[in-house]
C-alpha positions in Angstrom: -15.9 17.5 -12.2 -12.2 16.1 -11.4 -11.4 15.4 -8.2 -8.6 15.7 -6.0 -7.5 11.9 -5.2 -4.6 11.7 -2.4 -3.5 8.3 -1.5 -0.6 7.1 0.9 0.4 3.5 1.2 2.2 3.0 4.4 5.7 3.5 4.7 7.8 -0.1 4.7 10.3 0.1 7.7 14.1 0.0 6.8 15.6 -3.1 9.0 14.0 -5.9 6.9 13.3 -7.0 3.3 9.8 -6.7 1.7 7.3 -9.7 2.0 4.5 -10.7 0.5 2.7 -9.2 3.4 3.6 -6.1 2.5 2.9 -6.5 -1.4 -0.3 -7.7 -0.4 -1.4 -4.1 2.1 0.2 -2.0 -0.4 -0.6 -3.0 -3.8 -4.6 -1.8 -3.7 -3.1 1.6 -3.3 -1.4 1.9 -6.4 -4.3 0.2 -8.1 -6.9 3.1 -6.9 -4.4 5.6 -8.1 -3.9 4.2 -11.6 -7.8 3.8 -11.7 -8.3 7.3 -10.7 -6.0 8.8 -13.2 -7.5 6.6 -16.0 -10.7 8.7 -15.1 -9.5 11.9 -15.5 -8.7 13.1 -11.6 -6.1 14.7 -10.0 -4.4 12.3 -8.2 -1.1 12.4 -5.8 -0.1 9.0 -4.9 2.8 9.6 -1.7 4.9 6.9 0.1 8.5 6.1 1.7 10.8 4.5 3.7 10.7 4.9 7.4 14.2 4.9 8.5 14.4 6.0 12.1 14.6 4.2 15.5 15.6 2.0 17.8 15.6 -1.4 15.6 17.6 -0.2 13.0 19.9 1.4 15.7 20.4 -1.8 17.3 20.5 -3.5 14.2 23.5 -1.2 13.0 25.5 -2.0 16.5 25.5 -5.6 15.9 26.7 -5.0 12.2 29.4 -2.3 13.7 27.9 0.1 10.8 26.2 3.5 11.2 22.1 3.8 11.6 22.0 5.8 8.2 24.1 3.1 6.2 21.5 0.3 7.5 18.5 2.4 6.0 19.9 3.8 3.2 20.6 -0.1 1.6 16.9 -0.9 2.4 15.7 2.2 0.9 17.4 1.5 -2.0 16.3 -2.2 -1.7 12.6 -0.9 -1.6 12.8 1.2 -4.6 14.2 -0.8 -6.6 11.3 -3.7 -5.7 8.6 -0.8 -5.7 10.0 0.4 -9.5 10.0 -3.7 -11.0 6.4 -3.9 -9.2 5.2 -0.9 -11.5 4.0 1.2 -8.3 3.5 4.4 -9.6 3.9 6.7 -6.5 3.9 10.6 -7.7 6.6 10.9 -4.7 8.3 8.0 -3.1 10.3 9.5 0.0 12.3 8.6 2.9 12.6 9.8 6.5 16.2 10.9 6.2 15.3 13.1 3.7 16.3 16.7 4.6 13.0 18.1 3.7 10.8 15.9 5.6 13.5 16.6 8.4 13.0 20.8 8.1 9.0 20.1 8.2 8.9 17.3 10.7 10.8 20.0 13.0 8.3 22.7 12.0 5.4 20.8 12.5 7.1 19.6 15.9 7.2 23.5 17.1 3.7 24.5 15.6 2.1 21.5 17.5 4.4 22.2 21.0 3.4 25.7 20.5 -0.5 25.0 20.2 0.2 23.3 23.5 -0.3 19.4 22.5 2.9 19.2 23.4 4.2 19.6 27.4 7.2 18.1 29.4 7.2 15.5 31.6 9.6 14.3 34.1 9.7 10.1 34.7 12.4 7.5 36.1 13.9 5.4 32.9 16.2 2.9 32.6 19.6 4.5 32.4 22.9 2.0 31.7 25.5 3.3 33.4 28.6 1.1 31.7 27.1 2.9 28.5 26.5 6.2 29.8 22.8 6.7 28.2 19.1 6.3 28.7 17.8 3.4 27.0 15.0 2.8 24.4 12.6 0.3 24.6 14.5 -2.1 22.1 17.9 -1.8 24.0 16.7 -3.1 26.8 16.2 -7.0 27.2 14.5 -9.6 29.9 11.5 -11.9 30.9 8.0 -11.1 30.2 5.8 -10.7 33.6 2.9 -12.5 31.5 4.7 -15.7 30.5 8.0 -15.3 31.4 9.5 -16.0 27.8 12.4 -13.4 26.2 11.1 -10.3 25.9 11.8 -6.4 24.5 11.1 -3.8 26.3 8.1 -3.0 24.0 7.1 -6.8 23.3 7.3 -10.3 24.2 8.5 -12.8 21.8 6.4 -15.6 22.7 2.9 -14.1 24.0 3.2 -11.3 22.2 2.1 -9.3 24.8 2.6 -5.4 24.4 4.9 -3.8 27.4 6.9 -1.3 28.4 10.5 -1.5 29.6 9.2 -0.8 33.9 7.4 -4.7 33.4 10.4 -6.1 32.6 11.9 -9.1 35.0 15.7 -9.5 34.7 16.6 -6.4 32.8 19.8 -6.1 31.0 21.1 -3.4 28.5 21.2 -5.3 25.2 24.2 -3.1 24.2 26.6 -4.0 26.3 25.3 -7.2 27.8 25.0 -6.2 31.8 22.4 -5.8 33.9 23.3 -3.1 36.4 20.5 -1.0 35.2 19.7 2.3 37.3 16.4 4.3 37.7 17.2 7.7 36.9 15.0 11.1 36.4 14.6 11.9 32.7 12.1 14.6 31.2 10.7 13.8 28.1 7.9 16.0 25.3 4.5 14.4 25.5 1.9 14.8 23.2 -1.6 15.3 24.7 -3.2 12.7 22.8 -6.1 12.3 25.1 -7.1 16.1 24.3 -8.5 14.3 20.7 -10.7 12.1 22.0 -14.0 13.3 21.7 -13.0 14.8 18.2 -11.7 11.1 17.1 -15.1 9.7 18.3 -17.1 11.9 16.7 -15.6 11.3 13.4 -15.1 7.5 13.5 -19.2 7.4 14.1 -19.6 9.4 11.0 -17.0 7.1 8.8 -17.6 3.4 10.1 -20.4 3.1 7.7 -17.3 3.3 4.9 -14.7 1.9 6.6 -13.5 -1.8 6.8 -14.7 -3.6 9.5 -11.0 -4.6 10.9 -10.4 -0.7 10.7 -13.5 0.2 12.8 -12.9 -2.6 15.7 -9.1 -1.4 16.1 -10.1 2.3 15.9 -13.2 1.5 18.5 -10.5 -0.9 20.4 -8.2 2.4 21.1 -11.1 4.6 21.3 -12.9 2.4 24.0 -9.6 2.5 26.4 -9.8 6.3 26.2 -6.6 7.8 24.1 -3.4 7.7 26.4 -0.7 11.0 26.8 2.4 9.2 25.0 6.0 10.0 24.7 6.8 12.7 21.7 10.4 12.1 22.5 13.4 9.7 23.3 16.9 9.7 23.8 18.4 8.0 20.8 21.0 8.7 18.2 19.3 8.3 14.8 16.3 10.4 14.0 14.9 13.6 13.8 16.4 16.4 15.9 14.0 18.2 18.3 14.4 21.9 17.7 13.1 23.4 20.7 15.0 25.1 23.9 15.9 22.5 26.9 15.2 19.7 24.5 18.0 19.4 21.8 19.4 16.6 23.0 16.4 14.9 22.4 15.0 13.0 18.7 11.4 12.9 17.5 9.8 9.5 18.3 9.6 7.5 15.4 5.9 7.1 15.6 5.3 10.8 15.6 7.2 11.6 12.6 6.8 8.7 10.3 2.9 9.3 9.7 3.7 13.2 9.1 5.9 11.5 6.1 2.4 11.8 4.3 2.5 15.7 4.2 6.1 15.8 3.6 5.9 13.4 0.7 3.1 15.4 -0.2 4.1 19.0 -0.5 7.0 17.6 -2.6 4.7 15.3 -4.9 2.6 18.5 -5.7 5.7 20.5 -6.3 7.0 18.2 -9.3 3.2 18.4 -10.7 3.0 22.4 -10.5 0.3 21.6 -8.1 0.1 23.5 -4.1 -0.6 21.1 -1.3 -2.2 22.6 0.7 -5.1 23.7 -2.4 -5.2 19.6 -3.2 -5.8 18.2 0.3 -7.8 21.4 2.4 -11.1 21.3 0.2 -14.2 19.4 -0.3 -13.7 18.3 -3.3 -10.5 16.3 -2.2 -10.4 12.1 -1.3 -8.0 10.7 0.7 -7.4 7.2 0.9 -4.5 5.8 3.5 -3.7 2.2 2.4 -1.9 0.0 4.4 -1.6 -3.4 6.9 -4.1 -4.2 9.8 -1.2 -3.6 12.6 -0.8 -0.5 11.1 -4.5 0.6 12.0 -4.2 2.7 14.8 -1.3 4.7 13.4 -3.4 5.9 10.6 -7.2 6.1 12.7 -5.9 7.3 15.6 -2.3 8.9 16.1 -2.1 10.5 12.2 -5.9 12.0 12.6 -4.6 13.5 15.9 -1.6 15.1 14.6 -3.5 16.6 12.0 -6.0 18.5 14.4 -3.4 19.5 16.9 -1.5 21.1 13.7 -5.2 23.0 13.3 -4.0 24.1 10.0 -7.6 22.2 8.7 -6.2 19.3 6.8 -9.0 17.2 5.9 -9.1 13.8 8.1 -9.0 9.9 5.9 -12.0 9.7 4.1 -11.1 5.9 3.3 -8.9 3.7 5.4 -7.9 0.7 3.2 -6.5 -1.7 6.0 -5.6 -5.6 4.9 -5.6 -8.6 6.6 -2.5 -10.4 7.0 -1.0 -13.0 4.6 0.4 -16.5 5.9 2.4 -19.0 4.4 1.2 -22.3 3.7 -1.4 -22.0 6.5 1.3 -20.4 9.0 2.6 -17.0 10.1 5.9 -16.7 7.9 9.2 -17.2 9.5 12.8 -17.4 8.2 13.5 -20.5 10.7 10.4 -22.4 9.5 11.6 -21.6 5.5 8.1 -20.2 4.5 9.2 -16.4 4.6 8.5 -15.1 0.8 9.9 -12.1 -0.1 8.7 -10.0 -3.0 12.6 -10.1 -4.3 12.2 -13.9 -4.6 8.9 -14.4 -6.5 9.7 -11.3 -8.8 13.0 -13.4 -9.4 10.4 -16.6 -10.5 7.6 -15.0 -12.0 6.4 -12.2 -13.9 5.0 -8.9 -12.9 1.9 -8.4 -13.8 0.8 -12.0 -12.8 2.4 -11.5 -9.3 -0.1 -7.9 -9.5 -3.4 -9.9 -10.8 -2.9 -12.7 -8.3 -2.7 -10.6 -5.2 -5.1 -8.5 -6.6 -7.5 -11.2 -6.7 -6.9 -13.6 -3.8 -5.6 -10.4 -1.6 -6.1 -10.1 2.6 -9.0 -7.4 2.2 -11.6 -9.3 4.7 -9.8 -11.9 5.9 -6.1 -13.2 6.3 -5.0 -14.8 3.2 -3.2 -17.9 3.1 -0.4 -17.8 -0.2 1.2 -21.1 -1.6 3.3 -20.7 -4.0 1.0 -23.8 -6.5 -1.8 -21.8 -6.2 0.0 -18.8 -8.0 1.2 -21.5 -10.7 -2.5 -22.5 -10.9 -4.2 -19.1 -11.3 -1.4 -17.7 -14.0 -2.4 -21.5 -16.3 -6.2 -20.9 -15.7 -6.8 -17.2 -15.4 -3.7 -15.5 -17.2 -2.6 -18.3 -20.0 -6.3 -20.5 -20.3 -8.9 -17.3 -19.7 -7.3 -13.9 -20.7 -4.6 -15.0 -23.0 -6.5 -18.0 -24.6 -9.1 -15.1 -25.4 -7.0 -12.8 -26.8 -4.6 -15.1 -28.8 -7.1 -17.2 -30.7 -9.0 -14.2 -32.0 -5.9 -12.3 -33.0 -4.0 -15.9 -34.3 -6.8 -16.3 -36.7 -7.5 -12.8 -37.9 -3.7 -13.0 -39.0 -3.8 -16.2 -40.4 -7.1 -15.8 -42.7 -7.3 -11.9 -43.4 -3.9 -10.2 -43.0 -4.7 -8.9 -39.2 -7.6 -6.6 -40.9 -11.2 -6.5 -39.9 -13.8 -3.7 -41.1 -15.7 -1.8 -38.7 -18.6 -2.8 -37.6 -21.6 -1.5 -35.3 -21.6 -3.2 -32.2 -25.0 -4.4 -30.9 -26.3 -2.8 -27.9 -26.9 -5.7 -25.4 -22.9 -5.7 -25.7 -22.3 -2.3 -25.6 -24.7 -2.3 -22.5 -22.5 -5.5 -21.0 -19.5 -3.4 -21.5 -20.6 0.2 -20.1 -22.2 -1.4 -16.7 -18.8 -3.4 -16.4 -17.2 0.1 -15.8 -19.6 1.6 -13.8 -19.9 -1.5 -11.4 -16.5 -1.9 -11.1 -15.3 1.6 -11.0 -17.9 1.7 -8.2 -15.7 -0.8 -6.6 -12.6 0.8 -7.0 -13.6 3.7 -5.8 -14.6 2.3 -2.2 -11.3 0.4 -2.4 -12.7 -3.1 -3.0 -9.8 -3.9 -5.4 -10.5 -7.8 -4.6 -13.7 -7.8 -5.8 -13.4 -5.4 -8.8 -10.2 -8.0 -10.2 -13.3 -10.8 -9.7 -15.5 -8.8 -12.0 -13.3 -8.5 -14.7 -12.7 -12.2 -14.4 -16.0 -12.8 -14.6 -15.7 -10.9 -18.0 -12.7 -12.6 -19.1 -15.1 -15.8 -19.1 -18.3 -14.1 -20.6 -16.1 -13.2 -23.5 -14.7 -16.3 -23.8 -18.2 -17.5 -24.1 -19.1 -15.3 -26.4 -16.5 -16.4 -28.8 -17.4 -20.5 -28.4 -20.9 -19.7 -29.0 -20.8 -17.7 -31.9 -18.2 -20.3 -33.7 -16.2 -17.9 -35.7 -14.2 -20.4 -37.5 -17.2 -22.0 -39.0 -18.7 -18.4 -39.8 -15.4 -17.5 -41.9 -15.9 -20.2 -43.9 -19.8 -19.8 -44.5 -21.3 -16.0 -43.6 -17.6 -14.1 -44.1 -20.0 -11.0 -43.7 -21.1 -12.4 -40.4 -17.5 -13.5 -39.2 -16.5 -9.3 -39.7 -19.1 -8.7 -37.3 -18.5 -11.2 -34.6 -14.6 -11.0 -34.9 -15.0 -6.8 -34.9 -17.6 -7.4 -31.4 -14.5 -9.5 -30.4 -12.2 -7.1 -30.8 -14.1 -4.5 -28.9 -14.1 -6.9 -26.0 -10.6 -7.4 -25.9 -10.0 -3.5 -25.9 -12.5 -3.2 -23.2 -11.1 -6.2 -21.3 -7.7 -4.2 -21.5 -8.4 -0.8 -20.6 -10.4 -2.2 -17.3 -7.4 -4.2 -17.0 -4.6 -1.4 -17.0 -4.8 -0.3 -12.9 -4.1 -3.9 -12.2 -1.6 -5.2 -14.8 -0.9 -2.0 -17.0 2.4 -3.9 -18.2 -0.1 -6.4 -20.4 -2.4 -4.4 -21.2 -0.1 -1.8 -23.0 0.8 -4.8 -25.0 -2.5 -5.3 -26.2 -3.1 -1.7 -27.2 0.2 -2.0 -29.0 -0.9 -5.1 -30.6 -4.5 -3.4 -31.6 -2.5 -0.3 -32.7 -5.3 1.3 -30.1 -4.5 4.4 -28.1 -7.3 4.3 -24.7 -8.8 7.4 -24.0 -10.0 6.8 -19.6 -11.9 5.1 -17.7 -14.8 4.5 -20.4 -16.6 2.7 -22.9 -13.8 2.0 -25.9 -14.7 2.2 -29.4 -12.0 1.5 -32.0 -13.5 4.0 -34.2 -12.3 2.5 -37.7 -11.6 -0.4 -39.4 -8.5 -2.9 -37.5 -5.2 -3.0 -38.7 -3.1 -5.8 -36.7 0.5 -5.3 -35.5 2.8 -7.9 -34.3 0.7 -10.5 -32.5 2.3 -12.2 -29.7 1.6 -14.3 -26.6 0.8 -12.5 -23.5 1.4 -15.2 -20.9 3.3 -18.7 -20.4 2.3 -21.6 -19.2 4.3 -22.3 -16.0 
């Protein structure tokens, strides 16, 4: 029976370029949606840009440009990167987008008026040169922990998380000064802490499945019992609160960005003819949230809240695909220190689908991966050029060269056909919990058994002395490299189209392939360059 396969890969924030950190958290996602769609399912595939608050609002003062102009060139920066990285989202979205405006604001009523939502009256920093309330980002000083420069939501140096009351020689980053008052403001809170038991209850029944980074951090938050937080702030850029005595206000960005996945939703299963609600509110639906290890809490805790306080019954994460981080050269990337890598620069150097098979391979899953650019070099000469293509070309060089490109068919013996039909089980097994790491390893591992295969049944000398026997073992060849393609499509679907094209081969899902007639070569060409 098809299943229903939702998957969101967290939404890249608009006041940066895209790193290889956040190739390396987001990629898996669009590999378990190309692997469930080779297998027949119904899958909706859903991210965005998150394009709302403070950062980009301070960003945009400093450029003396507006919020929306700062966001909108990322946006289009991230699409553009996303589209040459053959992600195959069903819906990429943004938050600026009037529609996931409309429903943020719905959602934002239906939740106040379920009564998550209540208001709260606190003193805030208020500049009064500027006339305004600050946010935690327009407000600068010493951290109380270490005394380096700090935010008023983090400290540069310790890293310590705050809020803008700890701070030690406040000033308003905006205009420089530090005559900051106290003043009364009344904010929307969301009653976070009325999910508790409900969000420990369901983390015992999924941290069996989950990573072990995703359980910890969930168990972290969990353990320091769920805090009441701030629903909204007094900023310019974001989305408008549409309730009485509160217009004035915007939607906090953490609050809206995560609903992004049921905005991007709804309109994903419009263009498919397809009705949200139907895909995501059954049984027989999956969801899988992919995404970065800092992002853990927003998608264990603060999403899975938001969905029970709509209590509309959408289905909580089944699978929570949270990476490790990535460092460069053995240290945390930085723009100062020259080992930043941004996915704009290596898709500049090098081509797609080895920048695809090389993360998928040496990716953050359990632990934080360190990249050097050599070691990319290396895998594309030994893996891509010296396993995969050496395979492929030297079977399909010869077959040109001594008969025309044509092979008859031929049975295939079944201690192959057995090799190949486990292969897809075991690694669709894989893919299915999300362990795209260890699926890429598998197919390397039959990249080298067919490679094998070839060396040991020799045949070069079997043309020349059993041409009945050459047929069969350049036919069982053959069905290798078919097999070794189709498994090969979620993670590199560029190169393996150009093997079916080669083969003259139309696949048929995630399954056994048979070329069911004799083989008719087409152009034969080199898959990969040495670099």
């Amino acid at each position: 029976m098809k299943k229903n396969i939702f998957i969101g890969g967290a939404w890249p924030y608009a006041n940066n370029t895209l790193h290889v950190g956040h190739l390396a958290s987001l990629l898996p996602g669009d590999v378990i949606a190309r692997f469930f769609r080779q297998s027949g399912n119904n899958v909706i595939y859903v991210s965005g840009t998150d394009c709302h608050g403070t950062p980009i609002t301070v960003r945009a003062q400093k450029a003396g440009v507006a919020p929306k102009d700062i966001a909108t060139e990322y946006d289009s920066e991230f699409r553009n990167l996303f589209n040459k990285l053959n992600f195959s989202y069903d819906d990429y979205s943004n938050t600026m987008r009037p529609y996931h405006l409309k429903r943020v604001q719905e959602m934002f009523k239906r939740i106040y008026h379920n009564g998550y939502l209540y208001p709260k009256k606190e003193l805030q920093d208020y500049c009064p040169i500027d006339n305004k309330f600050l946010a935690d980002r327009e407000i600068e000083g010493h951290c109380p922990y270490c005394g380096g420069f700090a935010r008023g939501d983090q400290c540069e140096e310790c890293l310590h998380t705050l809020n803008p009351s700890q701070l030690k020689d406040k000033v308003c980053k905006i205009c420089g000064k530090s005559a900051l008052e106290q003043r009364e403001n009344e904010q929307l809170v969301f009653k976070l802490s009325a999910f508790q038991k409900s969000l420990d209850d369901w983390l015992k029944q999924k941290s069996d499945d989950w990573r072990t980074n995703a359980v910890n951090e969930t168990q972290k938050y969990l353990k320091d019992g769920l805090k009441d937080r701030d629903a909204t702030r007094d900023i310019a850029w974001g989305v408008p609160v549409d309730i009485e005595g509160f217009k004035d206000k915007k939607v906090y960005v953490w609050f809206e960005a995560v609903l992004g996945y049921i905005t991007a939703g709804e309109q994903a299963c419009q263009k498919n003819g397809l009705n949200f609600d139907d895909f995501v509110k059954n049984d027989n639906c999956k969801i899988y949230l992919v995404h970065g290890k800092d992002n853990i809490p927003f998608h264990t805790v603060i999403y899975p809240a938001l969905l029970l306080s709509l209590k509309e019954n959408y289905r909580l994460p089944d699978e929570i695909i949270s990476s490790e981080y990535v460092n460069v050269n053995g240290e945390k990337m930085s723009k100062s220190k020259g080992n930043f890598v941004s996915v704009k620069e290596l898709l500049e150097k090098y081509p797609v689908d080895l920048i695809r098979f090389y993360f998928s391979v040496k990716g953050p899953e359990k632990r934080d991966m360190n990249f050097i650019e050599q070691d990319l070099i290396h895998f594309n000469n030994k893996v891509l050029v010296g396993g995969l293509g050496n395979f492929i070309n030297r079977n399909l060089s010869f077959l040109n060269k001594k008969c025309d490109g044509k092979v008859p068919r031929k049975l295939i013996s079944d201690q192959l056909q057995q090799k190949v039909q486990s292969a897809y089980v075991e690694i669709g097994n894989l893919l299915k919990k999300g362990a795209v790491k260890e699926a890429a390893k598998k197919i390397i591992d039959m990249i080298a058994f067919s490679n094998k295969y070839y060396d040991e049944h020799t045949p070069w000398i079997l043309f020349k002395e059993d041409r009945d026997k050459f047929y069969q073992v350049s036919f069982e060849c053959i069905y290798l490299i078919i097999n070794l393609a189709n498994l090969l499509a979620p993670f590199i679907p560029e190169t393996s189209n150009r093997i079916f094209e080669m083969l003259n081969f139309q696949p048929n899902g995630w399954k056994e392939q048979d070329m069911g007639g004799n083989v008719e070569l087409d152009d034969v060409n080199l898959l990969f360059n040495r670099i």
